[in-house]
VOGU-3710 file (C-alpha; in Angstrom, 3 decimals, decimal comma):
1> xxxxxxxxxx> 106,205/-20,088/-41,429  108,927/-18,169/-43,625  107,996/-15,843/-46,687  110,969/-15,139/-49,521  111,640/-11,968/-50,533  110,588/-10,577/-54,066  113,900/-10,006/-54,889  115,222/-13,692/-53,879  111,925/-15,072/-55,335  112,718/-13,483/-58,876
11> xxxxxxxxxx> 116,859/-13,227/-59,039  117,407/-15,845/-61,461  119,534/-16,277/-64,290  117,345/-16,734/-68,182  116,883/-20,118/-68,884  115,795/-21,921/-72,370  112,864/-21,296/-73,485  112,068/-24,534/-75,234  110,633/-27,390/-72,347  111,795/-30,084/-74,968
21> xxxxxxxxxx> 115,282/-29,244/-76,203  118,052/-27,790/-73,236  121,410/-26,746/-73,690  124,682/-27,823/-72,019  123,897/-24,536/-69,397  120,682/-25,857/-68,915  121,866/-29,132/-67,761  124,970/-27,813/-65,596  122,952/-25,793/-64,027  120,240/-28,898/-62,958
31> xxxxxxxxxx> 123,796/-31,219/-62,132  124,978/-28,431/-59,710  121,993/-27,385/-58,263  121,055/-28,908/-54,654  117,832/-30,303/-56,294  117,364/-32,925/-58,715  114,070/-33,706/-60,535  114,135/-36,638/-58,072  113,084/-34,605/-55,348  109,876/-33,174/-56,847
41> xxxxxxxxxx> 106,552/-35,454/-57,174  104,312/-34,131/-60,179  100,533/-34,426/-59,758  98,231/-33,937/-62,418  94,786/-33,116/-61,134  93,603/-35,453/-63,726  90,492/-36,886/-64,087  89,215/-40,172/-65,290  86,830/-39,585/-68,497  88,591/-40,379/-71,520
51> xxxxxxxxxx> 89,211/-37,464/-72,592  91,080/-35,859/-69,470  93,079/-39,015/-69,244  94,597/-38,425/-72,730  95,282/-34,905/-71,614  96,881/-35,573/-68,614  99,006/-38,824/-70,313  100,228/-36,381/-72,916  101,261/-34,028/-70,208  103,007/-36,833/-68,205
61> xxxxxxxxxx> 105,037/-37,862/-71,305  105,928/-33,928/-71,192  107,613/-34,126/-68,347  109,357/-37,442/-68,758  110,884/-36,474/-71,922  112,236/-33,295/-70,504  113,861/-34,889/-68,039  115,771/-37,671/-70,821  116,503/-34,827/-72,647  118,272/-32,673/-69,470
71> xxxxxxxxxx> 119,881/-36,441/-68,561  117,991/-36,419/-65,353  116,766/-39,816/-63,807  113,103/-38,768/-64,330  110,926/-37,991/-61,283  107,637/-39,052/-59,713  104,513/-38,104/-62,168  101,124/-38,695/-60,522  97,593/-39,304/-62,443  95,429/-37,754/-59,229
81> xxxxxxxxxx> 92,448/-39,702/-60,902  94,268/-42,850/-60,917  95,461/-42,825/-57,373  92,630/-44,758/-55,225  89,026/-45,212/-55,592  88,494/-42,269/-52,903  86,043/-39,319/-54,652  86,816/-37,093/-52,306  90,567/-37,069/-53,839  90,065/-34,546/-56,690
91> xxxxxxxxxx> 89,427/-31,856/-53,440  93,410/-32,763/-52,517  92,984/-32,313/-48,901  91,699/-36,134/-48,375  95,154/-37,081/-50,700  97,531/-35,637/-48,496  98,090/-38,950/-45,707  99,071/-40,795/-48,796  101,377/-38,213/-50,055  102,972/-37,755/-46,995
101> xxxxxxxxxx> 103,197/-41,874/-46,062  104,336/-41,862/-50,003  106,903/-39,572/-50,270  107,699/-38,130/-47,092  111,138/-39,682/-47,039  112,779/-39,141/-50,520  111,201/-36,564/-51,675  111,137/-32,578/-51,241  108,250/-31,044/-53,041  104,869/-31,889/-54,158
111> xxxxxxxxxx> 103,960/-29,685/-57,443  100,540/-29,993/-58,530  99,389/-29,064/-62,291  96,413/-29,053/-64,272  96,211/-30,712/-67,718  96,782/-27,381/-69,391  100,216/-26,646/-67,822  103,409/-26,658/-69,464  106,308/-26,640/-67,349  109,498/-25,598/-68,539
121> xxxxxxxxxx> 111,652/-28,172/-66,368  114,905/-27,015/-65,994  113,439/-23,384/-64,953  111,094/-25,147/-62,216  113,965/-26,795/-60,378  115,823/-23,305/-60,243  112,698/-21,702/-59,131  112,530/-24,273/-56,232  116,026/-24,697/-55,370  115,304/-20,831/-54,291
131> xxxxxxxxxx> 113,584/-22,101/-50,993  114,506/-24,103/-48,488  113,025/-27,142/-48,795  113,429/-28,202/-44,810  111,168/-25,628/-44,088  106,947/-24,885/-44,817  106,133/-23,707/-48,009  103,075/-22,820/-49,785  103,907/-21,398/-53,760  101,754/-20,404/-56,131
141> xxxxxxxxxx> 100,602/-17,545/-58,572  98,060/-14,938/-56,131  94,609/-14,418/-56,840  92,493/-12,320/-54,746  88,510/-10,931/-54,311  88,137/-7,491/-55,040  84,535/-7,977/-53,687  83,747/-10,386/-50,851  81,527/-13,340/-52,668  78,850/-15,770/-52,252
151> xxxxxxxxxx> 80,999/-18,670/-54,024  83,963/-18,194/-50,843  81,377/-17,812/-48,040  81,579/-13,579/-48,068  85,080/-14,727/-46,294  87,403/-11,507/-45,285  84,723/-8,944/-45,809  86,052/-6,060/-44,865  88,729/-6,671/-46,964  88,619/-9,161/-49,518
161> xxxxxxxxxx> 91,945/-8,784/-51,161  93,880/-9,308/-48,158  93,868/-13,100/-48,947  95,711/-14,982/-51,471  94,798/-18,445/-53,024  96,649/-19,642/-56,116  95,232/-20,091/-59,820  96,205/-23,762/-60,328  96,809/-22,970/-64,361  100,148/-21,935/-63,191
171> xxxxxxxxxx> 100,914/-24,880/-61,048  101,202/-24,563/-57,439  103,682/-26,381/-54,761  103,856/-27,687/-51,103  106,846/-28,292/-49,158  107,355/-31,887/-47,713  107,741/-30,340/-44,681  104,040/-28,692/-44,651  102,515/-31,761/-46,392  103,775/-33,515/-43,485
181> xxxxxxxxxx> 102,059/-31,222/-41,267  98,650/-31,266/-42,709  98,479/-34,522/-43,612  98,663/-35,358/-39,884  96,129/-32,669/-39,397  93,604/-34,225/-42,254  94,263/-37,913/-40,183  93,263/-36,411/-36,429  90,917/-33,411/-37,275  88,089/-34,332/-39,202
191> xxxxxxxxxx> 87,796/-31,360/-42,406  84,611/-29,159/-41,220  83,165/-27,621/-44,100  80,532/-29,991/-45,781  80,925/-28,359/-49,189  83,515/-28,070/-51,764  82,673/-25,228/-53,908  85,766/-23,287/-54,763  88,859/-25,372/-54,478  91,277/-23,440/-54,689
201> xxxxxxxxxx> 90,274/-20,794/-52,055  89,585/-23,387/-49,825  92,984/-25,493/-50,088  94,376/-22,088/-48,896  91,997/-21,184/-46,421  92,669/-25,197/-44,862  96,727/-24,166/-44,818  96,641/-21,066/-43,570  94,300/-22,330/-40,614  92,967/-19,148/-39,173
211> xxxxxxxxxx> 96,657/-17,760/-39,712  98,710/-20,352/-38,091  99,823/-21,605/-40,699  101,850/-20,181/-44,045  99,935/-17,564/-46,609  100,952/-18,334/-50,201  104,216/-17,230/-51,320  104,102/-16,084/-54,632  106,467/-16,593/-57,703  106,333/-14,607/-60,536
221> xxxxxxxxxx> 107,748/-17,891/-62,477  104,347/-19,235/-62,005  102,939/-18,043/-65,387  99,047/-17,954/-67,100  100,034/-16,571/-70,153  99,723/-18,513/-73,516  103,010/-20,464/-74,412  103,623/-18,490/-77,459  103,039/-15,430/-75,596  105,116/-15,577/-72,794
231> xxxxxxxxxx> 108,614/-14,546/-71,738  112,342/-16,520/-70,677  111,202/-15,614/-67,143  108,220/-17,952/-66,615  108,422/-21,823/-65,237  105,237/-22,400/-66,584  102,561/-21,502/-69,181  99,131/-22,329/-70,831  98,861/-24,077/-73,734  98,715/-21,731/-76,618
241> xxxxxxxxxx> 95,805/-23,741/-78,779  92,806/-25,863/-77,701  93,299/-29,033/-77,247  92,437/-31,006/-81,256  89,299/-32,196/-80,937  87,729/-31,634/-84,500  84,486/-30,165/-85,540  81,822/-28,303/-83,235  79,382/-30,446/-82,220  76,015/-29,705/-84,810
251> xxxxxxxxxx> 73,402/-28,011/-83,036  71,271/-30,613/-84,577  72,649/-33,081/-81,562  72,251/-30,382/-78,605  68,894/-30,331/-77,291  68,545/-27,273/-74,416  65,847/-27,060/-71,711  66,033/-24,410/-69,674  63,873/-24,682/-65,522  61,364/-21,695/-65,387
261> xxxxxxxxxx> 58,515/-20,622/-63,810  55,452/-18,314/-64,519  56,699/-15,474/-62,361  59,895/-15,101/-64,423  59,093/-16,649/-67,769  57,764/-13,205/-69,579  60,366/-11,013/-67,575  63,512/-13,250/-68,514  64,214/-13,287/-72,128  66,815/-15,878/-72,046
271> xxxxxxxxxx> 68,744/-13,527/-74,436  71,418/-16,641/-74,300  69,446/-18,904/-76,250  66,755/-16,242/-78,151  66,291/-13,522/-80,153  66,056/-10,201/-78,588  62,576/-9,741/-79,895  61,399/-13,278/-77,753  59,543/-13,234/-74,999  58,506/-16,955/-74,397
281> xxxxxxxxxx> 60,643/-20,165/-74,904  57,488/-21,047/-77,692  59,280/-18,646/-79,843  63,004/-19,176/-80,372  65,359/-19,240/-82,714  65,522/-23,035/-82,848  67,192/-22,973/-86,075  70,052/-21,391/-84,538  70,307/-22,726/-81,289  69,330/-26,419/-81,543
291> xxxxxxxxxx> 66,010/-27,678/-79,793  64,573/-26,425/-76,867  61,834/-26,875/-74,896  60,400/-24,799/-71,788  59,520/-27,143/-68,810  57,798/-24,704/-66,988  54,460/-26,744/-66,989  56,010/-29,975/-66,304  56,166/-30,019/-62,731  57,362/-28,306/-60,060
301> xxxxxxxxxx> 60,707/-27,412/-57,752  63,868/-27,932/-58,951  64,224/-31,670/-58,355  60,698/-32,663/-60,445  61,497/-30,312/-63,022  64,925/-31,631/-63,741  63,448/-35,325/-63,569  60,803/-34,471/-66,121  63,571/-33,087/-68,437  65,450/-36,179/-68,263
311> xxxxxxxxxx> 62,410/-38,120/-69,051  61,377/-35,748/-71,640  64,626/-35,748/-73,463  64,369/-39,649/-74,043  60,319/-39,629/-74,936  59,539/-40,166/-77,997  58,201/-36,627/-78,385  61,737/-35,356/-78,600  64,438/-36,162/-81,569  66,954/-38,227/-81,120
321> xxxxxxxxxx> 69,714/-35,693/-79,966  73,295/-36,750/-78,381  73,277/-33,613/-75,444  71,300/-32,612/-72,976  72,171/-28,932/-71,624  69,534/-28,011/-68,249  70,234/-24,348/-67,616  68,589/-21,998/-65,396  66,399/-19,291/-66,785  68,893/-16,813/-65,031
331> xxxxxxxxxx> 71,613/-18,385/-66,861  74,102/-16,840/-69,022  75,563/-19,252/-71,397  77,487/-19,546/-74,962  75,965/-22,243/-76,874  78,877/-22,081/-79,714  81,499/-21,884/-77,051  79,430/-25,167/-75,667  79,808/-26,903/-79,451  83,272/-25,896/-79,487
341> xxxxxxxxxx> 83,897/-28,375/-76,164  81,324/-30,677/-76,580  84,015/-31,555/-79,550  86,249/-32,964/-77,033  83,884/-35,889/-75,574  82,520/-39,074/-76,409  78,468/-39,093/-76,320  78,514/-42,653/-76,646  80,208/-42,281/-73,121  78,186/-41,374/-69,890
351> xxxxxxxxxx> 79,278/-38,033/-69,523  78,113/-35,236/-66,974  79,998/-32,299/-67,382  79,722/-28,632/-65,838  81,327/-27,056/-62,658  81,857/-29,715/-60,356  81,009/-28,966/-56,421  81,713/-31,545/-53,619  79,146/-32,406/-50,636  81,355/-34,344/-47,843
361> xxxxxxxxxx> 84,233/-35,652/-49,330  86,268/-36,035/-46,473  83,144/-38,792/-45,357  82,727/-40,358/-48,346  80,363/-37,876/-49,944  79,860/-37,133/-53,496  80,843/-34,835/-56,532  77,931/-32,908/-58,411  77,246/-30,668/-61,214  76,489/-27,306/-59,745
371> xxxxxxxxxx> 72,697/-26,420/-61,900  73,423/-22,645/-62,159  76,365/-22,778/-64,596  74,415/-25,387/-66,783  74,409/-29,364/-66,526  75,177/-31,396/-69,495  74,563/-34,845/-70,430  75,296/-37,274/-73,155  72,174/-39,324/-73,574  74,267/-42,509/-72,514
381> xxxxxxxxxx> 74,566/-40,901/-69,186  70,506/-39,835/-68,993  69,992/-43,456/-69,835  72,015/-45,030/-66,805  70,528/-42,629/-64,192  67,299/-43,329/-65,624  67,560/-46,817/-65,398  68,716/-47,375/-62,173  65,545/-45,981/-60,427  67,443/-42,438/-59,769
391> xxxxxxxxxx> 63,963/-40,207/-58,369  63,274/-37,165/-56,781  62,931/-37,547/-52,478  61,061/-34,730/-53,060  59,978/-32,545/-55,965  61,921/-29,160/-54,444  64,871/-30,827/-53,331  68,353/-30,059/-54,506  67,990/-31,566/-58,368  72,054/-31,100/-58,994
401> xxxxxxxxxx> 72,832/-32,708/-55,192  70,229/-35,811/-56,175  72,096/-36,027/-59,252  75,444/-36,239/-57,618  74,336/-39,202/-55,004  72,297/-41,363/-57,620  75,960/-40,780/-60,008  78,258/-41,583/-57,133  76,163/-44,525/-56,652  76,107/-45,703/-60,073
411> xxxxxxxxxx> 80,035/-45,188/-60,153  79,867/-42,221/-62,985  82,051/-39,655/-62,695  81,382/-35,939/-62,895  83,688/-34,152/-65,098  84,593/-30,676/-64,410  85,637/-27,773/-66,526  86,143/-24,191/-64,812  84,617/-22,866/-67,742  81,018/-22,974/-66,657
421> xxxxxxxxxx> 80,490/-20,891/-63,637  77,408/-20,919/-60,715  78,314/-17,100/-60,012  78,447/-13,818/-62,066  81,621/-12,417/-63,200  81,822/-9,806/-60,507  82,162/-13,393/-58,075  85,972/-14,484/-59,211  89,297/-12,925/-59,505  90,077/-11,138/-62,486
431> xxxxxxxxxx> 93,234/-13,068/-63,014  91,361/-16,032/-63,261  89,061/-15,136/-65,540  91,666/-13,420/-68,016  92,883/-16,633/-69,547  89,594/-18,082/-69,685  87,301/-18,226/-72,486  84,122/-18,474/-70,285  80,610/-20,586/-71,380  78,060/-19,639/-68,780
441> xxxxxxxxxx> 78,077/-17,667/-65,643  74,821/-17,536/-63,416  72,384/-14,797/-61,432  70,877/-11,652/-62,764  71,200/-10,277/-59,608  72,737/-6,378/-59,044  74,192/-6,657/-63,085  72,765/-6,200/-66,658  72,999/-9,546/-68,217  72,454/-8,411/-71,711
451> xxxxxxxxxx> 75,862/-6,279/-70,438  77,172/-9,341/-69,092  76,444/-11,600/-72,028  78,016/-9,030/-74,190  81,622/-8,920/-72,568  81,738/-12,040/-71,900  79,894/-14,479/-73,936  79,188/-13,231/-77,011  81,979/-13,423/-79,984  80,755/-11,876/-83,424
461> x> 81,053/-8,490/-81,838
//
């Protein structure tokens, strides 16, 4: 285990602050250091609906082109979605054998980003060459609780801000040396925690191993803010603009059904979707919020509810409407911010998109769509489960876990965006939220939502 100092984690000379055009210092100073692009293997925690794979491609032909312009020999860029057939991979602990079998030999660090990364190159390498790459090493830019929470097991509860876990916006690294390690650990220890919920908390709970093994280093190089905001100092950044997608979505093509139940269906007002003054689903502002419907008659527990939504959405007694959003009635959720990323997908394309959780991925489990933060589906993808005989085992079973086994059966994937969230805001680190622009968050429980809706989710105040 070794930690760095601040100061030899941030004395550093100023680099360029273009990633696509270097200057002669920028390249002498990649030529003489002891590591070459070569020695780093990129992976994008892609994933594999169209979409995310245009994302990640454009981000890929980032990085190449930064290192033809520096006249580097380019290095090792990874599509995570692309790598094997595994579902468990997205979770990163089942990917590490291959990584280490992969790369183990040529190869000194393994820098994960997300799709939304930019990564100034030349200013990465000198950030790494900082450590020594022979030894264990676990980078990243610190979040921390300032409340112990549901969604990371009430871990450290006492003191919650003791631990560190990185926000993968800014990118986050592993020594060859420590992938070694746990990669051997993954092979002969089976992983023991059946769910996946927060991945990045629990990628640095599995390193640090009870603390035998290294807490995350940070690096102030490791940047969130937007790319047009930040300063010569950071490595990486966020991309300053959404991603060009065109038009909202019309509310015309979202159709919204929200899972209820007579104790809570006068008390709840679903301010989300309705006007203040509503006090049953019967009464909304369609006109403003696309159609809804309230299932709360339609059966009961989660599982036959959610089942006679998906029906319901492709009766005949519906219109003919492109997305499916099932929401809790203790939801908290943007619908424009929803139109806004809708934008971005194919509904001709099965798509089921939300906050994606894990059930037993090490064991060839599945990926789901936690229900709190809101399920979506494009009526392609409400066709195929449909069709292939998807049903309840039982009407109060887990409707987002049967979900998740009948798609991982039918080979559909389950997209996630952090966006959507099964928790309230009090639940995640304010860093992480910060350079988000949140749709839904989930519970009424010890807040005000109309508070909570207001901060967070509404935008014409």
């Amino acid at each position: 285990m070794n930690t760095a100092s601040t100061a030899e984690v941030i004395e550093m000379a100023d680099l360029c602050e273009s990633s696509s055009s270097y200057s002669q210092d920028d390249i002498h100073v990649i030529h003489n250091n002891q590591l070459d692009l070569r020695d780093i293997v990129f992976v994008l925690q892609s994933q594999s609906n169209s979409f995310h794979v245009r994302q990640a491609e454009r981000r890929r032909a980032d990085l190449l082109k930064q290192a033809d312009d520096l006249a580097e020999k380019p290095p090792v860029v990874l599509l995570l979605h692309s790598l094997s057939d595994n579902e468990g991979d997205w979770s990163i602990l089942p990917l590490l054998p291959y990584l280490s079998h992969t790369f183990r030999q040529n190869s000194s660090w393994i820098v994960f980003l997300e799709e939304e990364t930019n990564v100034k190159m030349a200013k990465l390498v000198q950030v790494l060459a900082k450590f020594d790459k022979n030894k264990e090493w676990f980078l990243g830019k610190p979040l921390h609780d300032d409340e112990s929470t549901i969604i990371h097991h009430y871990a450290f509860a006492e003191n919650p801000s003791i631990f560190k876990y990185p926000d993968f916006a800014a990118a986050w690294a592993l020594s060859i040396p420590l992938v070694v390690r746990l990669a051997n650990k993954v092979r002969d220890e089976p992983l023991k925690s059946d769910f996946t919920i927060d991945l990045k908390y629990e990628v640095a709970l599995y390193i640090w191993d009870n603390g035998n093994g290294p807490h995350l280093t940070p690096v102030p190089e490791l940047c969130t803010e937007p790319e047009a905001q930040t300063t010569s100092h950071c490595a990486t950044t966020l991309s300053s603009e959404p991603p060009p997608c065109g038009e909202p979505v019309n509310k015309e093509d979202v159709f919204v059904a929200v899972k209820t139940c007579r104790k809570f269906h006068s008390e709840r007002g679903l301010i989300y979707l309705c006007k203040p003054e509503c006090s049953t689903w019967s009464i909304c502002d369609v006109s403003r919020t696309g159609q809804t419907i309230d299932i709360m008659s339609l059966f009961a527990g989660h599982c036959g509810k959610t089942f006679a939504i998906l029906q319901r959405f492709l009766s005949s007694s519906v219109p003919n409407t492109k997305w499916l959003i099932i929401v809790d009635d203790d939801t908290l959720i943007s619908l424009p911010r929803l139109q806004d990323l809708l934008s971005c997908y194919n509904p001709s394309e099965p798509v089921c998109l939300g906050e994606r959780y894990g059930y037993g991925l090490s064991q060839g489990g599945y990926s789901y769509i936690t229900g709190g933060g809101g399920m979506v589906f494009s009526r392609e993808a409400v066709v195929r489960l449909l069709d292939s005989g998807c049903k309840c085992y039982s009407n109060d079973a887990p409707d987002d876990m049967v979900l998740g086994m009948c798609l991982n059966a039918l080979g559909l994937p389950v997209t996630h965006s952090p966006l959507f969230h099964q928790a309230r805001p009090e639940d995640y680190a304010k860093d992480f939220l910060a350079h988000q622009v949140p749709i839904s968050f989930h519970k009424h429980w010890n807040i005000d939502p109309v508070a909570v809706f207001n901060k967070w989710l509404r935008d014409d105040l």
